[in-house]
FILUMBA-615439 format. One record per residue (C-alpha): residue number from 1; residue in one letter; x, y, z negated. Coordinates in steps of 0.02 Angstrom, whole numbers, plus 50000, padded with zeros to 5 digits. Last residue first. Example, Ala and Ser with C-alpha at 12.3 -4.5 7.8 and 13.67 -1.06 7.14 Angstrom:
BEGIN
(2; 'S'; (50684; 49947; 49643))
(1; 'A'; (50615; 49775; 49610))
% end
This chain:
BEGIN
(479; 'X'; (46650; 51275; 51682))
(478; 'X'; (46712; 51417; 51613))
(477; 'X'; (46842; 51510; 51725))
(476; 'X'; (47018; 51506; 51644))
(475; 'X'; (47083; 51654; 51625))
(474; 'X'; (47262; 51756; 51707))
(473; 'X'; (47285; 51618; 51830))
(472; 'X'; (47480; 51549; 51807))
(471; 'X'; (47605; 51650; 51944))
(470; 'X'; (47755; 51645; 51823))
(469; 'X'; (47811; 51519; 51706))
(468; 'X'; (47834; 51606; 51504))
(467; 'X'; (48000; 51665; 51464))
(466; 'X'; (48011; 51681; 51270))
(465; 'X'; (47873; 51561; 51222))
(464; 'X'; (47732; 51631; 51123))
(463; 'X'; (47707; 51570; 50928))
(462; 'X'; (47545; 51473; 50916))
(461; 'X'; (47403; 51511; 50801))
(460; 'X'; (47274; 51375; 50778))
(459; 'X'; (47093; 51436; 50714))
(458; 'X'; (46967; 51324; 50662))
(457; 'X'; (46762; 51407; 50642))
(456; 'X'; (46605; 51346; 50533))
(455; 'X'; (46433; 51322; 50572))
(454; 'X'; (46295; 51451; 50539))
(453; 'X'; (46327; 51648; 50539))
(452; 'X'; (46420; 51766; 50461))
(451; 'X'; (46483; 51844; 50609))
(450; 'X'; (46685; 51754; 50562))
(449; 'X'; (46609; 51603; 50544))
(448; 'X'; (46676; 51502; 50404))
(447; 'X'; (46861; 51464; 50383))
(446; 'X'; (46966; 51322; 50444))
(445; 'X'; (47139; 51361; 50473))
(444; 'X'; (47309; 51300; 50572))
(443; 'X'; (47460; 51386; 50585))
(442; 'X'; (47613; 51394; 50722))
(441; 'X'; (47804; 51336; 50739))
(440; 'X'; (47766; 51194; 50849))
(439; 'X'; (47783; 51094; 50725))
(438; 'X'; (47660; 51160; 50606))
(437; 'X'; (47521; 51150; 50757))
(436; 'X'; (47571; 50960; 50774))
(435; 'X'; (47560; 50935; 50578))
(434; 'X'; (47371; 51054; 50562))
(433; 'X'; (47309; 50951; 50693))
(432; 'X'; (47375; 50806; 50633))
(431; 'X'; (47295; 50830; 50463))
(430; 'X'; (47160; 50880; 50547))
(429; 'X'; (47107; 50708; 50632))
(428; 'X'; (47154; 50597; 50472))
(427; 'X'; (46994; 50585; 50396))
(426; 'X'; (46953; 50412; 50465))
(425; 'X'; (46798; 50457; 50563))
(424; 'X'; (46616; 50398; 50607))
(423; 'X'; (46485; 50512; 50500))
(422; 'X'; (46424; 50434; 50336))
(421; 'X'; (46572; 50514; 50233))
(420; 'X'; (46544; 50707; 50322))
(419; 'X'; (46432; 50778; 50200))
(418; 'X'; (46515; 50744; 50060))
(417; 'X'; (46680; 50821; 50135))
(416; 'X'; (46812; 50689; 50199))
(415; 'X'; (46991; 50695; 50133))
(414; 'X'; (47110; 50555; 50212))
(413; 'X'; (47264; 50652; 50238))
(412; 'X'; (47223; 50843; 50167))
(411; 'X'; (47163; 50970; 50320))
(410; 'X'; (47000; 51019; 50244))
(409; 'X'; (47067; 51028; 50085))
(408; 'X'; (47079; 51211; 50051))
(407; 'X'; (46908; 51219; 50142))
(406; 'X'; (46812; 51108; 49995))
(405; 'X'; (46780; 51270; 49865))
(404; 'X'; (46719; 51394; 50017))
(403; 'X'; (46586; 51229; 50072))
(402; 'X'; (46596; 51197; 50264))
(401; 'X'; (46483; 51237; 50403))
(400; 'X'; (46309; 51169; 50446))
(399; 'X'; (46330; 51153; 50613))
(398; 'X'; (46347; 51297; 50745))
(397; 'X'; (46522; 51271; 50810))
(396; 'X'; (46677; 51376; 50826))
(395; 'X'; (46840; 51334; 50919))
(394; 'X'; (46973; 51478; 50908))
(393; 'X'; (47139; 51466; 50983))
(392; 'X'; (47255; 51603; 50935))
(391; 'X'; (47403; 51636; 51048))
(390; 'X'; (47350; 51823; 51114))
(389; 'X'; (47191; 51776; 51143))
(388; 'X'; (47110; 51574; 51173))
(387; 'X'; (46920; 51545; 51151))
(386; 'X'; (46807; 51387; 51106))
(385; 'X'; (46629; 51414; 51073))
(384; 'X'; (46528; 51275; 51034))
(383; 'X'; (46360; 51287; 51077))
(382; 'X'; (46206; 51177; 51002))
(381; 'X'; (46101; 51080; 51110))
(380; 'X'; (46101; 50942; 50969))
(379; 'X'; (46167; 50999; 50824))
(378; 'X'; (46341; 51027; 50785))
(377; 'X'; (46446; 50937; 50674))
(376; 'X'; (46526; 50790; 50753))
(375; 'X'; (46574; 50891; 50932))
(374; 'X'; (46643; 51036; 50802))
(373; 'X'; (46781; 50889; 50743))
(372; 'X'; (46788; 50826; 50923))
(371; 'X'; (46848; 50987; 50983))
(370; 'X'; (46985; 51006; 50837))
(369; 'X'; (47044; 50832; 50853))
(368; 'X'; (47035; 50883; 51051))
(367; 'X'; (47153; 51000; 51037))
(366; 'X'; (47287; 50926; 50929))
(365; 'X'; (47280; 50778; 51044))
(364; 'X'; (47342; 50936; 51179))
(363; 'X'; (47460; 50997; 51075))
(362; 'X'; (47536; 50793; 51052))
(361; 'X'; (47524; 50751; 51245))
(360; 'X'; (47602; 50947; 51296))
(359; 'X'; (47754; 50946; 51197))
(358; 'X'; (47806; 51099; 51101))
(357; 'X'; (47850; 51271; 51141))
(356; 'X'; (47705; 51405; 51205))
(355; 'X'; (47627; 51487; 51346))
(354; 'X'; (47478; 51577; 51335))
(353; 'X'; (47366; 51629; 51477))
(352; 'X'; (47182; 51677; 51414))
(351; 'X'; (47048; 51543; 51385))
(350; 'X'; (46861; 51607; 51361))
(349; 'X'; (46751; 51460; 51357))
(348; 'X'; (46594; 51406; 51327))
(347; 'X'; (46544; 51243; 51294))
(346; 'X'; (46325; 51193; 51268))
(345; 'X'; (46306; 51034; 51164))
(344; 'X'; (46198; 50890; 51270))
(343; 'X'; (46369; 50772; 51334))
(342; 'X'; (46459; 50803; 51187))
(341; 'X'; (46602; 50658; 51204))
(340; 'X'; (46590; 50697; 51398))
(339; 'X'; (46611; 50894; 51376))
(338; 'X'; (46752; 50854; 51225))
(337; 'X'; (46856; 50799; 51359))
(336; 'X'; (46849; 50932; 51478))
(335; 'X'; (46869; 51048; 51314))
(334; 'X'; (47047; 50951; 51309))
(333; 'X'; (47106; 50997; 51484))
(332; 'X'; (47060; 51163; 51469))
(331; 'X'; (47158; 51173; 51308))
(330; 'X'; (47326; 51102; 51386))
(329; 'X'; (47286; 51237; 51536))
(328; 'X'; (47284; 51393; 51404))
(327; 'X'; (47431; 51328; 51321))
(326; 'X'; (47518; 51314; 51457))
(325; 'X'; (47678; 51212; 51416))
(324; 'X'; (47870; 51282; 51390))
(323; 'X'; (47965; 51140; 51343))
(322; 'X'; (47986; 51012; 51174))
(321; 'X'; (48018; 50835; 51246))
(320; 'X'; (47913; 50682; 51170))
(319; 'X'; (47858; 50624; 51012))
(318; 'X'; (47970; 50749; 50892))
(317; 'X'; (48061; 50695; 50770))
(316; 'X'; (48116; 50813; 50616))
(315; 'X'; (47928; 50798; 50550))
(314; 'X'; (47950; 50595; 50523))
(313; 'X'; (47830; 50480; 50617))
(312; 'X'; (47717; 50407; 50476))
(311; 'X'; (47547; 50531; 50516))
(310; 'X'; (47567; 50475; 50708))
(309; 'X'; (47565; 50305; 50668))
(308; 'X'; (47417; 50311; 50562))
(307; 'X'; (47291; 50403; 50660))
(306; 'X'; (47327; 50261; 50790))
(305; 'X'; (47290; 50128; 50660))
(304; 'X'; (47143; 50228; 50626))
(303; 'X'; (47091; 50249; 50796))
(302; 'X'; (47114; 50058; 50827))
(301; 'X'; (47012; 50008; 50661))
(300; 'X'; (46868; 50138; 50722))
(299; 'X'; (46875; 50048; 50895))
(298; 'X'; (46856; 49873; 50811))
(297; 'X'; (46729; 49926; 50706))
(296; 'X'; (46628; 49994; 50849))
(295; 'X'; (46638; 49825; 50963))
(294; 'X'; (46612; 49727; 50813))
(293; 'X'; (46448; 49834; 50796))
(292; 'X'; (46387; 49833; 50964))
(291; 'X'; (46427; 49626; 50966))
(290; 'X'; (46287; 49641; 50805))
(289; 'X'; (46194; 49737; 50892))
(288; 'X'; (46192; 49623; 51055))
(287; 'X'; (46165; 49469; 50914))
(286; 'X'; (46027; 49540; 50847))
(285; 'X'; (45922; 49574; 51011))
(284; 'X'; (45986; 49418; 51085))
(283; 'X'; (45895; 49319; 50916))
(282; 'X'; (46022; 49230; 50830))
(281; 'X'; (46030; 49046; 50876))
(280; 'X'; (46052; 48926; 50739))
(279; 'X'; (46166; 48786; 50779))
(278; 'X'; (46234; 48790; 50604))
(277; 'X'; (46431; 48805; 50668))
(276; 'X'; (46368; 48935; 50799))
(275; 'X'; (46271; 49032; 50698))
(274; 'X'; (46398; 49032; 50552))
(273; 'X'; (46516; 49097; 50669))
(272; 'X'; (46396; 49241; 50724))
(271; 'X'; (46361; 49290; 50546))
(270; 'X'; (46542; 49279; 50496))
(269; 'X'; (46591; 49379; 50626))
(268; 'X'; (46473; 49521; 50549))
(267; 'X'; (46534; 49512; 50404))
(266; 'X'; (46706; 49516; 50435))
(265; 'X'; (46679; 49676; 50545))
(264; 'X'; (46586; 49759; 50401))
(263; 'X'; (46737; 49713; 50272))
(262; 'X'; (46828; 49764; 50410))
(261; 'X'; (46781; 49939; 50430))
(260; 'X'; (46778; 49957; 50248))
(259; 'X'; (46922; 49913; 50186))
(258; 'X'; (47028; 49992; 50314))
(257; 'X'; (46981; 50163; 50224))
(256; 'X'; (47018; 50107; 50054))
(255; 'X'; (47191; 50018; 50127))
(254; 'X'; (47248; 50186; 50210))
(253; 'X'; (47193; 50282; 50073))
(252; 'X'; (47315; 50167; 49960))
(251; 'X'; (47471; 50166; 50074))
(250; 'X'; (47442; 50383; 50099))
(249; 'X'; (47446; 50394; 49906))
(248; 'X'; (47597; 50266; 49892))
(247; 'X'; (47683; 50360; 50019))
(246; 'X'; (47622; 50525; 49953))
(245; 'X'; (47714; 50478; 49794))
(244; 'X'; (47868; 50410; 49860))
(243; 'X'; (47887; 50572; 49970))
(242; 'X'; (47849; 50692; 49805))
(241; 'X'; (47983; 50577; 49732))
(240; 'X'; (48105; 50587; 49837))
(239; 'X'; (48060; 50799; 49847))
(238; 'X'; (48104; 50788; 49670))
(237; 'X'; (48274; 50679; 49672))
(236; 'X'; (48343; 50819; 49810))
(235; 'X'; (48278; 50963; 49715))
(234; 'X'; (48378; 50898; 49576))
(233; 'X'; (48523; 50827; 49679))
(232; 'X'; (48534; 51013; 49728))
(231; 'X'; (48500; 51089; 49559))
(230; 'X'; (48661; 50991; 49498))
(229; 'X'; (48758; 51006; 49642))
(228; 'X'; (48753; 51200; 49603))
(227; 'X'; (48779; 51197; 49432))
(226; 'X'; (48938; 51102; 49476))
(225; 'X'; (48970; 51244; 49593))
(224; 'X'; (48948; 51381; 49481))
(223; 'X'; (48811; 51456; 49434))
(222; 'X'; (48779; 51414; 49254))
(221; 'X'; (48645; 51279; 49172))
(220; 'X'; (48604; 51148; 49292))
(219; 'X'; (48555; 50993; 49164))
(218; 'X'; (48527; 50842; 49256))
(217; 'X'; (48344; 50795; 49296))
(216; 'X'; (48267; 50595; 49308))
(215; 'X'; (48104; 50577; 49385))
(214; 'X'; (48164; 50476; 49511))
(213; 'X'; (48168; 50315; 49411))
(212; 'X'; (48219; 50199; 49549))
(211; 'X'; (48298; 50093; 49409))
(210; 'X'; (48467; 50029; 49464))
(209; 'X'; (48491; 50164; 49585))
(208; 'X'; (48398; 50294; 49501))
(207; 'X'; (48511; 50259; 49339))
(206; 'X'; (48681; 50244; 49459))
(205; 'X'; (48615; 50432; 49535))
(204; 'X'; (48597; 50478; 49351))
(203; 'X'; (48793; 50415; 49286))
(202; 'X'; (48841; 50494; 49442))
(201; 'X'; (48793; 50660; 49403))
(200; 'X'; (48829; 50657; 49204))
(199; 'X'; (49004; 50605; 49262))
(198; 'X'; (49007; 50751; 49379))
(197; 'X'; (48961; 50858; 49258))
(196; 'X'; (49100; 50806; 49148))
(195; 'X'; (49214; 50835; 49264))
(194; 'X'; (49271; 51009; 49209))
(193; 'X'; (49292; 50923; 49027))
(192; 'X'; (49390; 50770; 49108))
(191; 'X'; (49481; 50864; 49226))
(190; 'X'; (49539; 51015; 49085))
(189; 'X'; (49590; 50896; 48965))
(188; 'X'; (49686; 50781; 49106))
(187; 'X'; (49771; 50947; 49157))
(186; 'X'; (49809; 51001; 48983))
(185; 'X'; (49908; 50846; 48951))
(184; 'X'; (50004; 50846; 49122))
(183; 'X'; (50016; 51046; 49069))
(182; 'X'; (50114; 50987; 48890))
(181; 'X'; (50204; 50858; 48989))
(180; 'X'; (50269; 50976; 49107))
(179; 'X'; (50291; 51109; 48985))
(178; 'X'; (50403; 51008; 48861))
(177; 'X'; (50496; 50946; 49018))
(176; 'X'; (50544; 51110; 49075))
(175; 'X'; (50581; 51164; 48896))
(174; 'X'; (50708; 51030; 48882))
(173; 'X'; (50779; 51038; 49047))
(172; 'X'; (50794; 51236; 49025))
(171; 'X'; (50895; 51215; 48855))
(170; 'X'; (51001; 51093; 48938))
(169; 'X'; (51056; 51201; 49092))
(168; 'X'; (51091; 51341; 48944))
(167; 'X'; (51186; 51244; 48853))
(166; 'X'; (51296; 51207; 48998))
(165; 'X'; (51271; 51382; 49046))
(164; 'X'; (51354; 51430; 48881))
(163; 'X'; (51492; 51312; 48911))
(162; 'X'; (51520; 51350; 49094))
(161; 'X'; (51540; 51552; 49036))
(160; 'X'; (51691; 51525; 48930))
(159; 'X'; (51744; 51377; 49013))
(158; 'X'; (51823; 51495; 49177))
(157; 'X'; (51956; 51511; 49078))
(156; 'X'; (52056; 51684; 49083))
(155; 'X'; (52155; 51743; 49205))
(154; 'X'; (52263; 51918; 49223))
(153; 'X'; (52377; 51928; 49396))
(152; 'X'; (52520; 52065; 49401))
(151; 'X'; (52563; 52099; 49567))
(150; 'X'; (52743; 52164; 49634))
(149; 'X'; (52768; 52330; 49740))
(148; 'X'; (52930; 52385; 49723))
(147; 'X'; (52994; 52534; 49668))
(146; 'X'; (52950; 52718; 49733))
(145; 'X'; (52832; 52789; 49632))
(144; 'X'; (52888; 52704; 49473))
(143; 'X'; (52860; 52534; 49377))
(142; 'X'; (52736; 52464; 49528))
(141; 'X'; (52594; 52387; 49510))
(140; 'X'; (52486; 52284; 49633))
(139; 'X'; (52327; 52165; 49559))
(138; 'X'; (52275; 51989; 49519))
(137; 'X'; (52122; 51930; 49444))
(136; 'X'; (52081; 51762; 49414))
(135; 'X'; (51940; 51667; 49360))
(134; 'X'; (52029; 51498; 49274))
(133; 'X'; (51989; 51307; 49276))
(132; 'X'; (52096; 51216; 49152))
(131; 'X'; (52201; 51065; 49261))
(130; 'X'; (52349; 51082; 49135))
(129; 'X'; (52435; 51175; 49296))
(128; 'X'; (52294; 51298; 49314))
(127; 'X'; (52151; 51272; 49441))
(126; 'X'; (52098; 51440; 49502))
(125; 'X'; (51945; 51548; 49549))
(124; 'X'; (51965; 51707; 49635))
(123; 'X'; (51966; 51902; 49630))
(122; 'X'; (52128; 51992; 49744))
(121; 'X'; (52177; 52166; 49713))
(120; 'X'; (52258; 52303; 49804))
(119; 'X'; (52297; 52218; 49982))
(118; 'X'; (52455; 52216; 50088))
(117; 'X'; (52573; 52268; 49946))
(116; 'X'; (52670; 52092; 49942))
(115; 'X'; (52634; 52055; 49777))
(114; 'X'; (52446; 52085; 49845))
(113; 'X'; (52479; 51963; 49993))
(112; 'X'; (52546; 51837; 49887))
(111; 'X'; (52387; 51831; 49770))
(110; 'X'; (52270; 51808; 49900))
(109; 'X'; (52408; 51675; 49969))
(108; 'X'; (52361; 51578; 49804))
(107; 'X'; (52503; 51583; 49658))
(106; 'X'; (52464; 51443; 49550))
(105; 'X'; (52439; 51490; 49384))
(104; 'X'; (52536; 51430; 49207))
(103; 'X'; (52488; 51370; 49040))
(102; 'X'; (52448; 51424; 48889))
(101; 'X'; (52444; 51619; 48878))
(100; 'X'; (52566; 51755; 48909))
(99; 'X'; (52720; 51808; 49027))
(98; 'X'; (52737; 51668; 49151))
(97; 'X'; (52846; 51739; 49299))
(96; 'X'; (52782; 51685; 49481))
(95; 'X'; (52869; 51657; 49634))
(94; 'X'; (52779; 51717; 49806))
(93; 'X'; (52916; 51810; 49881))
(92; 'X'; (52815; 51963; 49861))
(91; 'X'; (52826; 51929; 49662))
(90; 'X'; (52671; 51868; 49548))
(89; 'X'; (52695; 51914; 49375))
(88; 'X'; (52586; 51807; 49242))
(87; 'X'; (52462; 51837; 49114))
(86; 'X'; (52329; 51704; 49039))
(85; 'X'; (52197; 51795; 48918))
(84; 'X'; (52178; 51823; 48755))
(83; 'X'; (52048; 51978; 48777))
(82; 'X'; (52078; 52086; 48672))
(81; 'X'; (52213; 52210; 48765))
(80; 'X'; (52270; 52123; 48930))
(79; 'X'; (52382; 52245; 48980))
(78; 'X'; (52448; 52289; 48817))
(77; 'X'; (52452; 52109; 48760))
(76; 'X'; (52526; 52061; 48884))
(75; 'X'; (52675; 52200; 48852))
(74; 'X'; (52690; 52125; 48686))
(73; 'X'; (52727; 51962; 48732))
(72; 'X'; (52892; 51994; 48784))
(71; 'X'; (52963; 51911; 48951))
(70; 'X'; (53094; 51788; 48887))
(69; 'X'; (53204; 51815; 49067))
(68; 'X'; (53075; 51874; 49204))
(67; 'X'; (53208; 51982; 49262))
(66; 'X'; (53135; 52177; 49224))
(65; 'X'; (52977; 52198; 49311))
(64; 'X'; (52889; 52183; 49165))
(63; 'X'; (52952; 52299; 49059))
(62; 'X'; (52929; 52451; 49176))
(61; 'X'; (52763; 52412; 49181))
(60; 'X'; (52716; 52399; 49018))
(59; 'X'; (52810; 52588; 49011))
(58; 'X'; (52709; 52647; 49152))
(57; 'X'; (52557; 52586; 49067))
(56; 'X'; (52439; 52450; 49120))
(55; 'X'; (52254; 52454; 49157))
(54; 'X'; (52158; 52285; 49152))
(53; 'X'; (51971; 52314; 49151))
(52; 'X'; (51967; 52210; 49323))
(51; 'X'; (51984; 52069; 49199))
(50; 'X'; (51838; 52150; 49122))
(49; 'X'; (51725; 52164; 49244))
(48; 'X'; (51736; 52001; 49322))
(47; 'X'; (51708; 51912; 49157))
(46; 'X'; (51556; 52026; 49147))
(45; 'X'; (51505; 51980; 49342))
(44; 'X'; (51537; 51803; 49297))
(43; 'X'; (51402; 51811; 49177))
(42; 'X'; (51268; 51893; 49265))
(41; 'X'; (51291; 51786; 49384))
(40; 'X'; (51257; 51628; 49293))
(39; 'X'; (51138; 51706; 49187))
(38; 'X'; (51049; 51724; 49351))
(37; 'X'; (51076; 51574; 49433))
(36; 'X'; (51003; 51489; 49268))
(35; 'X'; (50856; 51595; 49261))
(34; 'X'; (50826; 51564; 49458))
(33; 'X'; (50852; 51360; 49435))
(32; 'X'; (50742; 51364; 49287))
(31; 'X'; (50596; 51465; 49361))
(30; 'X'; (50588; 51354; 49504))
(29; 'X'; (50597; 51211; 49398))
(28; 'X'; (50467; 51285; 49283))
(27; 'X'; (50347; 51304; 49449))
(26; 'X'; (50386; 51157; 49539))
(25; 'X'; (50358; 51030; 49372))
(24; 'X'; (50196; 51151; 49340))
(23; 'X'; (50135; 51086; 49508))
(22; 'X'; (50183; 50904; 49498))
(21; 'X'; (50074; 50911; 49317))
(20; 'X'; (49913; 50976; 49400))
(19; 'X'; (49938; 50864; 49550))
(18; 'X'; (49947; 50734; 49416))
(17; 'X'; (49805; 50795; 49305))
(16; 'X'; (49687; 50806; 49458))
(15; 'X'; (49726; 50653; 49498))
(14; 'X'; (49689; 50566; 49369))
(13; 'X'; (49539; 50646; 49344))
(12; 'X'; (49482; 50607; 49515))
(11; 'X'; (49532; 50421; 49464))
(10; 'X'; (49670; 50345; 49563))
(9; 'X'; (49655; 50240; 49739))
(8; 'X'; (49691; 50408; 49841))
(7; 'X'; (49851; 50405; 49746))
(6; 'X'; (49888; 50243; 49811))
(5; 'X'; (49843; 50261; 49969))
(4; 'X'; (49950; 50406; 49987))
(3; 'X'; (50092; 50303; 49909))
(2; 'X'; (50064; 50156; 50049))
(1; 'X'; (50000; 50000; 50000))
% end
């Protein structure tokens, strides 16, 4: 397994407290490396300054350029004051005289070239003879005006700044790991109390899993984005169940009103079974309306079955290809319709262009539903007006009209009024009307007749399509 599969294999937590911990670990070693360059420089730079410090007098001078025979040591310590350092005279031929300290210095050509009066000073680092690491500095001098140039270098070991930054290095590594372990700690505090929602989360969506209890809520105090996912699976876990309960709602309407239909149609095939096992004839007159019957039960059942499969399609799909359709034709086509199922009811019409978005077979069901609907309350040789302006089809009839307290659920899945329970009909025709007329961005409504009047009046508003066809009639003519 490969490390990135591996660390995708940890606990979030986990993780989060190691990335935490890796980051800190770059940070204080970072910071550690910079201090300790720092110090570092800072340091050298102060042992720079004062060997550069060194400023001999004429008679120092004068001293040490005599044969370097038992050089005194108290012209060293004149030129080197405090600061116990390693002395030596560097001549142009590049031999050296020791004059104070512990050990001698190797004469580099830096050095050479300054006892030879070619440069002023020289600054470098040095291995001494006893293998002590020095920072030297050599410089020209002369005795008088006119003598000769020789150089005079001053070193000191370069151990009095490596053994502080020794300590120092140490000091950081300590702290360094301190921290890291200290924010690796705080990291897997911080994940698991930051995480806690999450836990709470999935410990519910494991409850509704096992138990399909959907009316469990996780707290969503805050607004942050845990309180966010928390409101979300909470909406999310409600609308489940609002779906699970109109299920079950639509499931047991469904059976109530497929109980009836073929409780009749089992009765009545019983009858004609039972005549032809007992050899009983049933009068013709009987048996045509009892065939009648079958026949009617059987085309109620197929309606309903019908009504159902268009309720269970989901919103999000459409039945067939959304485009630009003529409203005005669609509805045309479905008062044709409703002329043969109403064969003595008086149609007028008044159907303006409109052009609208959706699919022409499901609009135009939506239609008829509405056409049929006045069809089944009107009186004989009553009118039913049907109209089309501006996008809002209007169909009103002359029946007896609606109740005010039953219209908000006129277009509820199943819901018959009173009145309407010994007329044919599943109660499913307006709750596709009002589902097609939703889908195609509109509004449906029942209301009573807008003159006061008898009978009752559905209006569907449809949004107008954006580039409607040309050269479509401006009405169509009632027929």
């Amino acid at each position: 397994m490969s490390p990135t599969a591996r660390f995708r294999a940890l606990p979030l937590r986990s993780r989060l407290a190691l990335l935490v911990s890796v980051a800190v670990a770059v940070a204080v070693a970072a910071v550690a490396a910079v201090s300790w360059v720092m110090v570092r420089t800072q340091l050298r730079d102060q042992l720079d300054r004062s060997l550069m410090a060194t400023n001999p007098s004429a008679q120092v001078l004068r001293t040490l350029s005599e044969p370097c025979v038992a050089a005194p040591s108290r012209p060293a310590q004149d030129i080197a004051g405090n600061l116990n350092p390693t002395v030596q005279i560097v001549l142009a031929d590049g031999s050296h005289c020791w004059v104070s300290g512990l050990t001698n210095l190797p004469v580099s050509p830096a050095d050479q070239q300054v006892a030879e009066g070619r440069r002023p000073s020289a600054l470098h680092d040095a291995t001494a003879a006893d293998g002590t690491g020095m920072r030297v500095y050599t410089f020209a001098a002369r005795t008088q005006p006119n003598a000769p140039v020789f150089g005079i270098s001053v070193a000191k070991p370069l151990a009095d700044i490596d053994k502080p930054l020794s300590t120092l290095a140490w000091v950081l590594l300590l702290v360094s790991g301190i921290g890291v372990v200290g924010a690796g700690a705080a990291g897997l505090w911080v994940a698991r109390t930051g995480l806690r929602p999450v836990d709470e989360l999935t410990g519910a969506v494991e409850h509704i899993a096992r138990t399909e209890d959907l009316t469990v809520r996780i707290p969503d105090e805050g607004d942050d984005e845990i309180a966010r996912l928390s409101r979300s699976f909470n909406s999310m876990t409600a609308a489940l169940a609002s779906s699970q309960e109109r299920q079950a709602q639509l499931i047991a309407d469904a059976g109530h009103e497929l109980r009836t239909p073929l409780t009749s149609l089992r009765t009545n095939i019983e009858l004609l079974a039972r005549s032809e096992e007992t050899g009983r004839a049933i009068p013709p007159e009987d048996r045509r309306e009892l065939l009648a019957s079958v026949k009617a039960q059987m085309t109620e059942l197929a309606a309903l079955i019908g009504d159902l499969q268009e309720l269970s399609r989901p919103d999000a799909v459409s039945p067939g290809p959304l485009g630009v359709v003529a409203l005005h034709e669609i509805a045309g086509s479905a008062l044709s319709r409703a002329r043969l199922r109403g064969p003595e009811l008086d149609f007028t019409a008044d159907l303006a262009p409109w052009y609208v978005r959706g699919e022409a077979a499901a609009l135009e069901r939506a239609v008829v539903n509405v056409l049929d609907n006045a069809v089944k309350f009107s009186p004989p040789g009553g009118t039913v007006a049907v109209s089309l302006r501006a996008g809002e089809l209007a169909v009103r009839d002359h029946g007896p009209g609606i109740a005010a307290e039953e219209l908000p659920h006129v277009f509820e899945r199943f819901w018959r009024s009173p009145s309407a329970r010994a007329l044919p009909g599943s109660g499913l025709g307006l709750s596709i009307v009002a589902r097609t007329v939703q889908r195609a961005g509109g509004s449906a409504e029942l209301r009573a007749a807008a003159d006061g009047g008898p009978g009752a009046e559905a209006v569907l508003r449809f949004p107008g399509a954006p580039t409607p066809p040309p050269s479509e009639p401006s009405v169509v003519p009632d027929q």
